[in-house]
N, C-alpha and C positions, 0 to 999 in steps of 0.2 A: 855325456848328455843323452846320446842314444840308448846305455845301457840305463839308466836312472827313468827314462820316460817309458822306456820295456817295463822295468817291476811294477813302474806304478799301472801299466794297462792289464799284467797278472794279476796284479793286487785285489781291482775290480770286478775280473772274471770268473767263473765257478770252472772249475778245472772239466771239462769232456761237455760245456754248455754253453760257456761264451761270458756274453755279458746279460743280467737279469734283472728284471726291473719285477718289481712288488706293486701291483696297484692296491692299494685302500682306499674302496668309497667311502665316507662318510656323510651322514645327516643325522645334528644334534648324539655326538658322541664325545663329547667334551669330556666329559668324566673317563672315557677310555682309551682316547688317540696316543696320549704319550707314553700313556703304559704298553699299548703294543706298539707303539714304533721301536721304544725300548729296549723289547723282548726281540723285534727280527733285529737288530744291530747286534745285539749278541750273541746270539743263533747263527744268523749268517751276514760274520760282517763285508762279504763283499759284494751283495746285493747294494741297489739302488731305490730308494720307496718314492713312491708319486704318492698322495692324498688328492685323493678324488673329491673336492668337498662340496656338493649342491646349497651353498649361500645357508650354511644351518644358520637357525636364530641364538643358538646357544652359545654360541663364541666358537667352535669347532674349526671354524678355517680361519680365526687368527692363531689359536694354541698350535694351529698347523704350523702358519708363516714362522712361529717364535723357533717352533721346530728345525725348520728348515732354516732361517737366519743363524743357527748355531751347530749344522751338521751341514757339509757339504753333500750328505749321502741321501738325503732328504727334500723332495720336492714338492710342489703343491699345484693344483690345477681346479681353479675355482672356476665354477660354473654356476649358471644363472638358475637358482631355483632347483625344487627337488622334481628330476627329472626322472629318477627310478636308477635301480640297481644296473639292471643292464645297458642304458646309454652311459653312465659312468665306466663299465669297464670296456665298451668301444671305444672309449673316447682314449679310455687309456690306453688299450690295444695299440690304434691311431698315433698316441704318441709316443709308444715304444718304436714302434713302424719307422719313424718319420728321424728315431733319432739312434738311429744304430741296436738298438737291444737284438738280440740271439734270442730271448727267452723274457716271456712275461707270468706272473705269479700272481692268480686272484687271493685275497685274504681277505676276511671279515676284520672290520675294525676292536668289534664287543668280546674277543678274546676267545668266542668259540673255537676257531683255528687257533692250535696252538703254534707260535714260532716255533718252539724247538722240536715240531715235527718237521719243517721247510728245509731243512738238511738230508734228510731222508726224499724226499720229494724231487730234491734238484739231484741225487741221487739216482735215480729211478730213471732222472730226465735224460741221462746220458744216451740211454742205448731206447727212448720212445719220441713221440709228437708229441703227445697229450698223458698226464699224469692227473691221476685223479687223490684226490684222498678221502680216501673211501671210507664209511663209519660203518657197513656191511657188508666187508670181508673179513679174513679169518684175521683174528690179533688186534683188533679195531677196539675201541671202546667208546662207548655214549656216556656221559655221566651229566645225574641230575635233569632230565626228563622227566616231564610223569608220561604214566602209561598210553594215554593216547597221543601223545606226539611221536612216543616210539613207535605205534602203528599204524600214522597216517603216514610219517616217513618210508616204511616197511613195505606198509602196502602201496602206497604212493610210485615208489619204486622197484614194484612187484609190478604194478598195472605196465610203466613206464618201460620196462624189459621184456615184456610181453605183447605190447599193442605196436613197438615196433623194433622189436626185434633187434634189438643191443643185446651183447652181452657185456654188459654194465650194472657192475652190482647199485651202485651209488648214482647215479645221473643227476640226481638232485643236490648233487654235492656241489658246495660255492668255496672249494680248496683246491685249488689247480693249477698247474704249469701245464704253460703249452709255450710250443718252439713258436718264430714268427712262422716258419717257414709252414707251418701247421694252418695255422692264420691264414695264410694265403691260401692254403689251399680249397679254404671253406671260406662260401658267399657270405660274408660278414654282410653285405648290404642288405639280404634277402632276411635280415634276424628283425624280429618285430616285435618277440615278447620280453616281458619284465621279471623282475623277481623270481619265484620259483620256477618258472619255467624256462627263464632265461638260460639253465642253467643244462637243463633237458633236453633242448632246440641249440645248443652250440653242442651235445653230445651224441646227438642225433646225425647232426652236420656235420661230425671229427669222421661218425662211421661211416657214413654214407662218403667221403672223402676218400675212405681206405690208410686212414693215418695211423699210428702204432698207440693204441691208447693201455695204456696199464694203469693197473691202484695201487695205491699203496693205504695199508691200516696208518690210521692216526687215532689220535682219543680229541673227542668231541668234547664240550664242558658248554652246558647253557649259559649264557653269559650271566652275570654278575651283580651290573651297574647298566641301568638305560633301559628304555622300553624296547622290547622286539618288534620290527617292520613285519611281521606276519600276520595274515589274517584270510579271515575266510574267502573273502574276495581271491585273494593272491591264491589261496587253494582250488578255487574254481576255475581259475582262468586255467591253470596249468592244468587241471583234466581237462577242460575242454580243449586246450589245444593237442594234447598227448594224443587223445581221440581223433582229432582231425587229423595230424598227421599221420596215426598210423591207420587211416582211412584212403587217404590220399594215396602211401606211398604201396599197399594194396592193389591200388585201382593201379597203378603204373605196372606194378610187377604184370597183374594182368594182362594189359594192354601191350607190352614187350613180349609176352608169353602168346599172347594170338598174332602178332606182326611176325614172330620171328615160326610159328605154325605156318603164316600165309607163305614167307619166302624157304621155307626149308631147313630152317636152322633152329628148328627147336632142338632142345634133349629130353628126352624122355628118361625115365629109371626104367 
C-alpha cells in the first residue's frame, strides 16, 4: 500500500519541481478551453489545471465543470463576474498556496501559450524562482501579429527594462512558472494592477525580491477563435503604471543614497 500510494504521489509530480498546478483564467472562451486543456494533458500529463472562470455568459464555466467531472487532473474555481486577469491568477496563486502545490503555471486560455512549450518551462523551473516564456529572446518566435502589435510589445517592453531597471527581456509575458516559495517572497497583497500590467508589477516584484528569474524562447501564435481582452485602455494603464514605478523606485534609491551619505556608509566608484 505504502509503495502503490509513493508512485501515485510521483506520478503527479514534475521531477526537480514538486507538485504543479496550471492556472487558466477564462471569460467567454468556450470555443477554446477544451482544446487547451487537451493540449497541457498531453504535454505535461502530470500537472494539475485550475480554470479560473469569471461567470462567462458563453457557457465557459460549465464546458469547464464537464471538463473536470471527467478528468480528475482538472479543476475549476468560479468566481463572481469578470473581475480582470490578475485577481483570477491570485486567486489561483491562493489556491495553489492553500493546497500543497511547489509550483504554479500561468497559461492563456486562446492558445497563444503553447502547451508543448510547458515542458521546457517546468524545465528551466528546476534550478530558478520564476520562469518567464519569453517571445524576445534568442530562438523565440511570434507568429501572426501584424506589424504594430509586434512594436507596441517591443517597445512596451523596451520602456518596461529601462524605467525600471530589469533585466527582463519579456515582462509583459503572461507565460510563467513561479515556485510558491517565490510567491512568498513578493507582496502579493501590495499587487493592484490588471492585465498588461499585471504581468510587469509581479516582475518588477520577483526582482526587487532577489529571486532567480530566467526565460526561456517559446513560439507565440495569435489566437484563432474569440475576441482578444486587449485594448487601448489596458495599454495606457500599463505605461502609466511602469512610469510611476520606475519613478517611485528612483526617488528610494535616492533617498537610501543620501541616508546612507548622512551615516557613513555610502560607496562611492
Amino acid at each position: 500500500m505504502i509503495q502503490a500510494t509513493d508512485t501515485i504521489r510521483r506520478a503527479d509530480e514534475v521531477p526537480g519541481v514538486g507538485r504543479v498546478l496550471v492556472v487558466i483564467p477564462t471569460y467567454n472562451e468556450a470555443d477554446n478551453i477544451a482544446v487547451i486543456v487537451g493540449r497541457v494533458r498531453r504535454a505535461a500529463p502530470a500537472v494539475q489545471i485550475l480554470i479560473a472562470d469569471d461567470n462567462s455568459p458563453d457557457g465557459t464555466g460549465a464546458i469547464a465543470d464537464a471538463l473536470a467531472d471527467g478528468d480528475a487532473h482538472v479543476q475549476v474555481l468560479h468566481r463572481q463576474g469578470k473581475q480582470g486577469l490578475g485577481a483570477a491568477y491570485l486567486a489561483g496563486f491562493g489556491w495553489a498556496r492553500e493546497r500543497g502545490y511547489q509550483a504554479v503555471v500561468e497559461m492563456d486560455a486562446d492558445g497563444s501559450h503553447a502547451p508543448e512549450d510547458l515542458p521546457a518551462l517546468l524545465d528551466a523551473a528546476r534550478d530558478a524562482d520564476v520562469v518567464i516564456g519569453s517571445r524576445w529572446t534568442s530562438g523565440a518566435r511570434v507568429l501572426n501579429w501584424p506589424l504594430r502589435r509586434l512594436l507596441l510589445s517591443r517597445g512596451g517592453n523596451l520602456y518596461a527594462r529601462l524605467a525600471l531597471g530589469m533585466p527582463v527581456s519579456d515582462a509583459t509575458g503572461g507565460y510563467r512558472v513561479y515556485r510558491i516559495s517565490a510567491l512568498d517572497a513578493i507582496d502579493l497583497n501590495s499587487v493592484t494592477s490588471q492585465g498588461y500590467s499585471f504581468q510587469v508589477e509581479l516582475s518588477r516584484l520577483a526582482h526587487r525580491a532577489g529571486v532567480r528569474i530566467v526565460e526561456v524562447p517559446i513560439t507565440f501564435a495569435e489566437r484563432e477563435r474569440g475576441d482578444s481582452k486587449m485594448s487601448p485602455k489596458i495599454v495606457a494603464e500599463a505605461l502609466w503604471r511602469i512610469t510611476a514605478w520606475g519613478v517611485r523606485d528612483r526617488r528610494q534609491a535616492v533617498r537610501r543614497g543620501l541616508h546612507g551619505t548622512a551615516t557613513g556608509q555610502a560607496r562611492w566608484p
